[in-house]
N, C-alpha and C positions, 0 to 999 in steps of 0.2 A: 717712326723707325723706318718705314718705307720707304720716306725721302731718300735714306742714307744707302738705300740699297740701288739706287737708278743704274747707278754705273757700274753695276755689277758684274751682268755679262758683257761688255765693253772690254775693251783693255788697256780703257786708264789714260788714253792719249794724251791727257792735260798731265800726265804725270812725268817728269824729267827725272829723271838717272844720270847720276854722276857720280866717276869710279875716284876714290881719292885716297890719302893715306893719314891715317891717326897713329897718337903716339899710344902704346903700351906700356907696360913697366919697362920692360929692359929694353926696346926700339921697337921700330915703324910696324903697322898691322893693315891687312888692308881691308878698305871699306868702300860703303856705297851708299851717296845721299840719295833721297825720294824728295820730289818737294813736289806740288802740286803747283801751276800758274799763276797763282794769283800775286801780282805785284807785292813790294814792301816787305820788309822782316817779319817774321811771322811767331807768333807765341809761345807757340807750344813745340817741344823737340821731344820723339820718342827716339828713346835709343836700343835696338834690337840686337840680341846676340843667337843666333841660328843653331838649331839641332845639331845633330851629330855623336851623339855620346863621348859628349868632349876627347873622341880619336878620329873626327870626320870631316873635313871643311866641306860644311852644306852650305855657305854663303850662296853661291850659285843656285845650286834648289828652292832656297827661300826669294828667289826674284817675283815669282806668279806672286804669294802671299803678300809681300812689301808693296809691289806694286797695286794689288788690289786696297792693302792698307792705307796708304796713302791716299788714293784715291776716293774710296768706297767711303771709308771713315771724316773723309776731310779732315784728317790731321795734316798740318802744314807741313811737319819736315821726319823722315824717320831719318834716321842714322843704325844704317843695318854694319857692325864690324867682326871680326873675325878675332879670337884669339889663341894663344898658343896652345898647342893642342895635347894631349897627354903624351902621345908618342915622340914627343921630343922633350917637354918635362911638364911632371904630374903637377900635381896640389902642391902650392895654390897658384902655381904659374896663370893660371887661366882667369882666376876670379881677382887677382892682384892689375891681368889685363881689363877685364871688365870695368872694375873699378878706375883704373889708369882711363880709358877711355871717355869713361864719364867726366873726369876732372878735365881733360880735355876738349872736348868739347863743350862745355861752362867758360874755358880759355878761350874757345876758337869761335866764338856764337857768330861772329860778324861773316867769316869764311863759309856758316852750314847758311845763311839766311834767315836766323833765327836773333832775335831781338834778348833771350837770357831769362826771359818770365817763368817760365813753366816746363818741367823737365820731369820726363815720363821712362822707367827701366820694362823692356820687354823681353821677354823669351819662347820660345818655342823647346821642351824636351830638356836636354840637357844646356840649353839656350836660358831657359826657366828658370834652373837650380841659379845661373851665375845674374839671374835676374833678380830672386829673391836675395840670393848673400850680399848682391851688389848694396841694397834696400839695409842690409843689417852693417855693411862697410861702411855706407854714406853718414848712417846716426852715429856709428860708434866714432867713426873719426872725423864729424862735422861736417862734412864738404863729399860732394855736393847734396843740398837741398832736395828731394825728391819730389813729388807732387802725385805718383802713383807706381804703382806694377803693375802690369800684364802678365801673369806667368797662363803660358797654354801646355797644359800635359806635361807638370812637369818634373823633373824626375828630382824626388828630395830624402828617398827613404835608399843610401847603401845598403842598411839590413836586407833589404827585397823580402818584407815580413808579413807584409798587408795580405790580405785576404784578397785581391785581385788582381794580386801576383802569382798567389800561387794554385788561386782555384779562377779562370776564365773560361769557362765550359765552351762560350759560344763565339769564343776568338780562335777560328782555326791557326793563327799562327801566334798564338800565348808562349807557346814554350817558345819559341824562336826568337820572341824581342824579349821574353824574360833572361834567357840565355845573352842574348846581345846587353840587354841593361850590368846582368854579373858582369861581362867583359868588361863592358865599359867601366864598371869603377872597380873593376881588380885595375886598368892600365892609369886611370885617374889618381886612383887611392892605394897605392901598391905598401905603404905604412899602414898597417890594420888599425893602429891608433887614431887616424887621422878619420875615423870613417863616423866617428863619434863629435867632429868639432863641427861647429854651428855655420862656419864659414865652406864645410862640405857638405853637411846633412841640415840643411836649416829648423825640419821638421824635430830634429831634438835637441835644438835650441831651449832653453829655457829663460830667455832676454829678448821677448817680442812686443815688449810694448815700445811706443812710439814710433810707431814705422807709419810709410804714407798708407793709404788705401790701397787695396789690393782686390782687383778682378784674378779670376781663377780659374779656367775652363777644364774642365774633365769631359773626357768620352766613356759612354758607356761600355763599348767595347774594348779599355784601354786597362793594359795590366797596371799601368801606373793610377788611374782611378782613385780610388782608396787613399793613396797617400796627398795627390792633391786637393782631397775633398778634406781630411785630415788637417791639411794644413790651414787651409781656411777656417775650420771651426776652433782651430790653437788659437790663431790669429786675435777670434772675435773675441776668445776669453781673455785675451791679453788688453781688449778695448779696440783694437785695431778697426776698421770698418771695410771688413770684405765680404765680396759677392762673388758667391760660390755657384756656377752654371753645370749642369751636367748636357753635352750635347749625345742628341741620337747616333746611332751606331751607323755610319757612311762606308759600309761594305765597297763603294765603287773607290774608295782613295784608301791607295796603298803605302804614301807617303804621310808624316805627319804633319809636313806643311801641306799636301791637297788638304788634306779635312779641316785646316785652321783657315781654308778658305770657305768654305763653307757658310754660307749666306747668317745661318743664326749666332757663327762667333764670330764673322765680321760683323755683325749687328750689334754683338753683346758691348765688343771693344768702342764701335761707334757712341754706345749708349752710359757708357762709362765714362770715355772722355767729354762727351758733353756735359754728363753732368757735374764732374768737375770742375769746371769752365764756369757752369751755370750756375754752380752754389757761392762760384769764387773763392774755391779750394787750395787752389795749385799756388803754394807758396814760390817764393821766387829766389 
């Protein structure tokens, strides 16, 4: 796992950035490939959709994180995009772009430098939620093929019910992202109905088998915690094959892309995607 770490504190130089535009459901979103130097079309495509409490475009913020992902990970191409955001229209505007994205880029493989093999949904936050629905869009409507998830911290319980949302002793600022989490899906989920469908709250889903593998990152210090440990052990009883990491509490990062930089879930992600790769998992 060390190997995968070399280029950690580096910043990536072999890694190329390019600002470009995918299609969403209703038009253009903008986005930003990562691809690493290495010659020839390449395997594997992650496709990452950024925090924000579906009211925030953090594309920007998540540049350190992709960068080191790409890099750090030797995943050949991320594809980090943007989509529409609640304060212009709610659910399921956002998870309807998610998915539009995916199917686009399965179309576009030749333009990202990606050869069409293997295709990986990522998130960060509320980046996470539209990474898991993406995972429950792709089986229910065929297309696209998944080969895994990434969800890091991520927000899948509207109720805000768990036990580490409403009791985090030793998160001096618990109440403030619990507060910000309500915000975000009263502006998300503004139909109280809607707070109950699988495609907003995947955690109360009760249609979780056949989905890809699923890596899962919680922090300890994170009010969301609970729900996304939660959702991994739904998952396992469904057959699903996920691995559920708890990381140490990183007081020095105030962001939740800093902490998703953090050396043990860049490691964890590296160690997922290889083995992947290595069991010869990742349908196509």
């Amino acid at each position: 796992m060390n190997d995968r770490l070399d280029s950690f504190n580096a910043i990536n130089d072999d890694v190329r950035v390019r600002d470009l535009e995918v299609s969403g459901e209703q038009g253009p979103l903008r986005a930003r490939l990562y691809a690493t130097g290495q010659k020839g079309k390449r395997d594997t495509l992650v496709v990452f959709f950024p925090p924000g409490g579906f009211v925030t475009d953090n594309l920007d913020d998540s540049d350190s994180f992709l960068r080191h992902l790409a890099g750090v990970s030797h995943t050949p191409v991320v594809l980090a995009s943007n989509y529409t955001l609640a304060t212009v229209r709610p659910f399921p505007a956002a998870v309807e772009d998610a998915h539009a994205v995916l199917l686009w880029a399965k179309k576009n493989k030749t333009k990202l430098g990606w050869n069409g093999k293997h295709l990986l949904v990522a998130g960060i936050e509320a980046g996470a939620n539209l990474a898991a629905v993406c995972a429950l869009m792709s089986r229910d409507r065929g297309a696209p093929k998944l080969a895994g998830q990434i969800l890091i911290m991520p927000m899948l319980d509207p109720g805000l019910s768990t036990c580490s949302m409403r009791e985090m002793p030793n998160c001096p600022d618990r109440e403030k992202l619990a507060d910000g989490c309500a915000a975000a899906y009263r502006g998300y989920l503004p139909n109280a109905a809607d707070r109950t469908h699988p495609y907003a709250s995947p955690l109360q889903s009760s249609r979780l088998k056949n989905l890809p593998p699923a890596l899962i990152l919680s922090a300890e210090d994170d009010p969301l915690r609970d729900e996304a440990e939660a959702y991994g052990a739904k998952l396992a009883s469904f057959g699903v094959q996920a691995t559920v990491r708890r990381m140490l509490p990183t007081p020095q990062a105030d962001e939740r892309n800093e902490c998703a930089c953090e050396r043990p879930a860049l490691a964890e992600i590296a160690a997922f995607i290889a083995d992947l790769e290595g069991q010869g998992a990742l349908p196509g």
